[in-house]
Each structure stands twice: as structure tokens, then as C-alpha cells.
C-alpha positions, -999 to 999 in steps of 0.1 A, spaced: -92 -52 398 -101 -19 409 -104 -14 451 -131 4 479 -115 41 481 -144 54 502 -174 43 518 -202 69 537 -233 70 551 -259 84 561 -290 76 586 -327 87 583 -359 84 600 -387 80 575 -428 84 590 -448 56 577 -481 61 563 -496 31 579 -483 24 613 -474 -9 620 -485 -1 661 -490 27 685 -450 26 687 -439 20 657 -447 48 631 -413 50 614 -387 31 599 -348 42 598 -329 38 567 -294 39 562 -279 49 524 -246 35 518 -219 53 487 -195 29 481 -169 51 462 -137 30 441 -108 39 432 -114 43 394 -139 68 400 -173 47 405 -198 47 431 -220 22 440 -249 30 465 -267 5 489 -287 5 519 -294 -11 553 -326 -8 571 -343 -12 605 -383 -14 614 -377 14 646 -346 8 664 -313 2 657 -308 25 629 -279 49 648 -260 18 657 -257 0 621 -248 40 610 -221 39 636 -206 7 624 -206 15 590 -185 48 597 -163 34 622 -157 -4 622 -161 -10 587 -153 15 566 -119 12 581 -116 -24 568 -129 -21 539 -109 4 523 -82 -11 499 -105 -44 496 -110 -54 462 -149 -46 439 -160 -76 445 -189 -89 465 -179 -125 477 -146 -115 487 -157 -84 507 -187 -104 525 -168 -128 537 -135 -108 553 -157 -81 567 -178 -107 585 -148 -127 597 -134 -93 604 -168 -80 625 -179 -114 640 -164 -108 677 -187 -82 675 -217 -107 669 -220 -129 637 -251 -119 627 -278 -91 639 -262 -55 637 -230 -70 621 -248 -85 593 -277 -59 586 -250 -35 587 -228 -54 562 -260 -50 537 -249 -21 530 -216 -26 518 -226 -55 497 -257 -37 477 -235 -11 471 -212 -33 451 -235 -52 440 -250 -18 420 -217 -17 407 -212 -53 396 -244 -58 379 -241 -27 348 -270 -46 333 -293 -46 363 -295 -68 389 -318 -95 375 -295 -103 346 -268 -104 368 -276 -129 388 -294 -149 361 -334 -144 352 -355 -172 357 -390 -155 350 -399 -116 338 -429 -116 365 -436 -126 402 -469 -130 421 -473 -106 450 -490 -114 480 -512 -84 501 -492 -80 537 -499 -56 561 -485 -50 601 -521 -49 615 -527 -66 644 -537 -37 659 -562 -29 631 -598 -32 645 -616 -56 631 -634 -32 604 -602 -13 596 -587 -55 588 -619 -60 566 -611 -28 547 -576 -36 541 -589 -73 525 -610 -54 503 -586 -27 493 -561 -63 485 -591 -73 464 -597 -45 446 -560 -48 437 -562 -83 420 -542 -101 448 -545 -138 448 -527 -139 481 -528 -123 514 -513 -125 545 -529 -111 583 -514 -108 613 -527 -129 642 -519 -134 680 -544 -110 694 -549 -115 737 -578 -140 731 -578 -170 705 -614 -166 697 -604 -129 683 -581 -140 658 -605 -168 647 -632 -140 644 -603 -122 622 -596 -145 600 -629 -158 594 -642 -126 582 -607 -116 562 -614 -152 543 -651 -140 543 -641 -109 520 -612 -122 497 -634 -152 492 -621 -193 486 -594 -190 461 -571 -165 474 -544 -181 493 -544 -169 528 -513 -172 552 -510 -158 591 -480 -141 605 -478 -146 647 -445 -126 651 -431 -153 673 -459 -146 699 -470 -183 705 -451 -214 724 -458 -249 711 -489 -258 729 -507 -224 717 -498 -229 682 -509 -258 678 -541 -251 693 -546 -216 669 -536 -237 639 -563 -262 647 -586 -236 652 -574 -213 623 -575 -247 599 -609 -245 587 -602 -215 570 -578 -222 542 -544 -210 559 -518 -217 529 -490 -210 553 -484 -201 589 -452 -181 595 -434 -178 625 -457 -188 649 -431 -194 678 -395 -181 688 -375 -179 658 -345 -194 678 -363 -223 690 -354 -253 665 -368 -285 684 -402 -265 692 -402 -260 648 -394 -296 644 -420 -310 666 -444 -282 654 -441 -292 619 -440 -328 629 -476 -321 640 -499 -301 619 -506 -307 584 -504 -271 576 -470 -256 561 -448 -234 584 -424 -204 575 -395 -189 591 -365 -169 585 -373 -139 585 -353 -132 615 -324 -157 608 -287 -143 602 -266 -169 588 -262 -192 563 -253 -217 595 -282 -210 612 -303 -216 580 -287 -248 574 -297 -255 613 -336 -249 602 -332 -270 571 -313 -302 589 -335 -307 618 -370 -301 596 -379 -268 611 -399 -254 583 -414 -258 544 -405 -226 536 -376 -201 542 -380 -159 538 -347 -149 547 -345 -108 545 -319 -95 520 -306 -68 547 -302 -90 577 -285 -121 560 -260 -93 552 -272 -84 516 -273 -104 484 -243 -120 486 -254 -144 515 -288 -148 507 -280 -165 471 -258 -182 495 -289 -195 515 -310 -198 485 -287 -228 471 -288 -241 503 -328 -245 503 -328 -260 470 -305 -289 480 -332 -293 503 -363 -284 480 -377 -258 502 -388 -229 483 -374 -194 491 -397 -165 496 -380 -134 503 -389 -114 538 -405 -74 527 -384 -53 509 -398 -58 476 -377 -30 457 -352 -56 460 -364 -84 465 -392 -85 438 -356 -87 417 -343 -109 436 -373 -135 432 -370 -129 397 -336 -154 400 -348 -182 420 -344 -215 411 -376 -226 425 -412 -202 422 -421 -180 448 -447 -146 460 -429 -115 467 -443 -95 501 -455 -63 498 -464 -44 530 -493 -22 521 -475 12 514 -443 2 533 -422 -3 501 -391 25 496 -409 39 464 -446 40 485 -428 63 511 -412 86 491 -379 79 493 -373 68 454 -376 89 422 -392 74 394 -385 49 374 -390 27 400 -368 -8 405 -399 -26 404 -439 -17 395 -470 -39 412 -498 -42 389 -526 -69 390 -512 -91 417 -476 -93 399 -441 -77 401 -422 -66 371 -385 -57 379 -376 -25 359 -352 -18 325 -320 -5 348 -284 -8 361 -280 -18 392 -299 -22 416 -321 4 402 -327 26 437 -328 61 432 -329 78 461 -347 114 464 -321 140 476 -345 158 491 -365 135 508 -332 123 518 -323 153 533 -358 158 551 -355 127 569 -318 126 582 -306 123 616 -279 144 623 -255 146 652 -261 160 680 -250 196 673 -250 195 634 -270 215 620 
């Protein structure tokens, strides 16, 4: 089996075309080449909403690039002695969104038929749900966004709540449900903003408007507030999103935390662990629906064992900001996702745009 040779990286600060807040206009992407010793390279990437970026970058040259060099091509074996190798250094957070990168990177490599057929396609399309960051959307910018997901055939969208005042959010979603109408399933995002006795007095108020799910409403840490949450509403409730491990996964699953897991391909550590986590929900039957990214993980959906919607971020996506050449890994059409005829993972990166958005050293020019 052939080994790593090299592994280098580079960091970037990309402008976003829709804010997702006064302070948060950017995200930072880091582009992983995984180079072998038989002359392949595999690319990946890691990514981070606004901070965070220059650290993962840091690890990646230092820490582990230095121990991964001589492992063998292969995916399993490199997850799991980097993160035994990196775990003094935390178990999960910056270890594992930084490990991402190594393991889509030989993940482009292993699967030479494309991704989906690599891990085993279930189903040639996905339903897409609308997302967007805008909680700080006034209320006729959020109405324009639910007709613009409208427009775009969505049968699924999903708002932001946890505005100062109760009464605003209701105000939100009642007029959000007002535009997509009855039959779109609608779902609310609270960004861990709540404790126990404020959720469950927004879902009670939010109830009468159809909410299909309500995603991390509290602390994403905080297991026994989940448990009695979910214990206590009749609506379903989704977390993940900001879970790290497979262990702590198993945590939310054991003590009845949630109906629905989104773990995020990058900050599980990349695919490796989150077919890892997958399997884990199904012994549960909780259905998996993966956290943003949908370049990835509209392909990713495409292999689970049970159905699920893929999240797309209104213009958020790597190919909406520029930073892919076409063909695309994925195209959004009508509400659905249709992975693309590729190898790998299908990510081509623009070299110039690349190149645009870099951060360099201070004093490289």
C-alpha cells in the first residue's frame, strides 16, 4: 500500500455575499494536498464560519503533517492514529475540524469513482431544504428570503429565531409560514440561545405554526436539559451540529436527547467518522441530516441508510462563492440535489480565486 509523502496547506478568507451578522461577513477555508508516494494527490478541506481558520492552518503544517507522513492511503487507519496522536491537544474542536482535512483528501483519492459509489448509493436525488443565517434580517428582508425559497420550488425551509423579545420571533414565523404557505415543512434554528424554561415556552408559542423540527434550541453540551426538553414537547428536536465525537454522539443517542442528528462532515473530523456516527443513529433509528456544506454533504446524503434533506445556506455553498470551477460536485434544482458524474470528491477549486483570498504570513508577500 502506497504511504502520505507530503501534506500542505493553505488558508483563505472568502467575503460572503450574504452576511450571516454585522460581524460575521466571511468564512475561512483551508485547502488541504495530500501528496503519496506513488505520485498521487488527493485534495481536501477544512472550514470555519469566522474564526479559527489560522489555528486549524497551523496544525495542519506543524502537528500533523509531521505524523502523518509515512502513514499508509487509507482513511480509517489515518483517522484514528492522528486523533489518538492529537487528542492531548483536545479530542475534538480544532483537533478534529483540522483532521477533516486530511481525511477528504484521501478520501478524493480512495473513491476513483466518485464519492457516492464509494461509499454505496442509496438514492440518485436528495430534497433540499431553504436555510439562511438571518436573524438579523428585518422582518421584510426574512419575508423576501421565503419568497425567493418559493420561487425556488423548496418544500422545506428553515428560519432563524431567538430574537430579544419572544413575541418578535412569533411575529417572524407567523408571517415566514404566511408566505411559503401550509405544506412546506418549516423548522427553527435558535443557535443554542435558549435555557430549558425559554424553550419550552417559544416552542409552545411557535407550535401553532407547523414547526417540523426545532434545532438546537439550548446549549449543545447540555444532555439532561435535551432529555427533559424532548421529554416535554411533542415537537421533534435536532442537535449535532456542534458535536465532535462519535462518544459524544452516542451520549445524545443513549440518554434521548434528540430525534434527529446533523453532525457536520468537517468537525466530526471528515467522512471517516461521520459514517461512523451515521451507523451509530441507525442502531438507534434516528435519521441523519447532515449540518451545511452541501458540496459534500448533498453526496454524502446520497449514502444514508435512512432518508433525509440536505441544508443549503442561501448562497453560502463553496460553488455559490466562487471558490469552485464548474462542473460542480453537486447542482440544486427544483428543491433537489443531484450529486455530479466525478472522481472524488468532485471539488475543484479556482486557482485564482484561491490565490485572491489567501492569508499569508506576516511578511510574505
Amino acid at each position: 500500500m502506497s504511504a502520505i509523502a507530503d501534506l500542505r496547506s493553505t488558508v483563505h478568507r472568502v467575503p460572503m455575499t450574504r452576511p450571516w451578522g454585522p460581524d460575521m461577513s466571511h468564512i475561512q477555508v483551508i485547502v488541504c494536498e495530500l501528496t503519496t508516494d506513488d505520485g498521487r494527490t488527493g485534495t481536501g478541506f477544512s472550514w470555519a464560519p469566522w474564526v479559527g481558520g489560522r489555528a486549524v492552518h497551523a496544525l495542519l503544517e506543524t502537528d500533523i503533517r509531521d505524523a502523518a507522513i509515512g502513514l499508509p492511503v487509507h482513511p480509517e487507519v489515518v483517522f484514528d492514529r492522528l486523533w489518538w496522536h492529537l487528542h492531548e491537544a483536545g479530542r475534538g474542536g480544532l483537533t478534529t475540524i483540522a483532521l477533516a482535512a486530511v481525511d477528504l483528501a484521501l478520501w478524493d483519492l480512495r473513491a476513483t469513482g466518485g464519492l457516492v459509489d464509494a461509499i454505496g448509493r442509496r438514492r440518485d436525488t436528495v430534497e433540499v431544504y431553504g436555510s439562511g443565517v438571518n436573524r438579523h434580517y428585518s422582518l421584510d428582508e426574512l419575508i423576501a428570503q421565503a419568497r425567493r425559497w418559493s420561487e425556488q420550488g423548496h418544500t422545506a425551509v428553515k428560519v432563524k429565531v431567538g430574537r430579544p423579545e419572544l413575541a418578535e420571533d412569533v411575529d417572524r414565523i407567523a408571517a415566514v409560514r404566511d408566505v411559503i404557505g401550509p405544506d412546506v415543512r418549516l423548522m427553527i434554528d435558535a443557535n443554542q440561545l435558549w435555557d430549558l424554561p425559554r424553550a419550552l415556552r417559544a416552542i409552545d408559542a411557535l407550535r401553532p405554526y407547523g414547526l417540523h423540527w426545532v434545532e438546537e434550541p439550548m446549549p449543545a453540551e447540555d444532555v439532561t436539559a435535551y432529555a427533559r426538553l424532548r421529554a416535554s414537547v411533542d415537537v421533534p428536536i435536532a442537535l449535532g451540529e456542534n458535536t465532535y465525537t462519535s462518544y459524544q454522539f452516542r451520549d445524545l443517542l443513549t440518554s434521548g436527547a434528540c430525534d434527529i442528528v446533523q453532525p457536520n462532515v468537517v468537525r466530526v473530523g471528515g467522512i471517516t467518522p461521520f459514517l461512523r456516527i451515521t451507523e451509530l443513529a441507525r442502531t438507534f433509528d434516528v435519521p441523519v441530516f447532515p449540518h451545511l456544506l452541501p458540496d459534500i454533504s448533498g453526496q454524502l446524503a446520497c449514502c444514508l441508510p435512512l432518508p433525509a434533506m440536505v441544508e443549503d445556506v442561501e448562497d453560502a455553498s463553496f460553488a455559490a462563492l466562487g471558490l469552485l470551477t464548474e462542473p460542480y460536485p453537486v447542482r440544486i434544482e427544483g428543491g433537489l440535489l443531484r450529486p455530479g458524474d466525478h472522481h472524488g470528491l468532485g471539488l475543484r477549486f479556482d486557482p485564482a480565486r484561491l490565490a485572491a483570498t489567501e492569508i499569508r504570513p506576516a511578511g510574505d508577500h
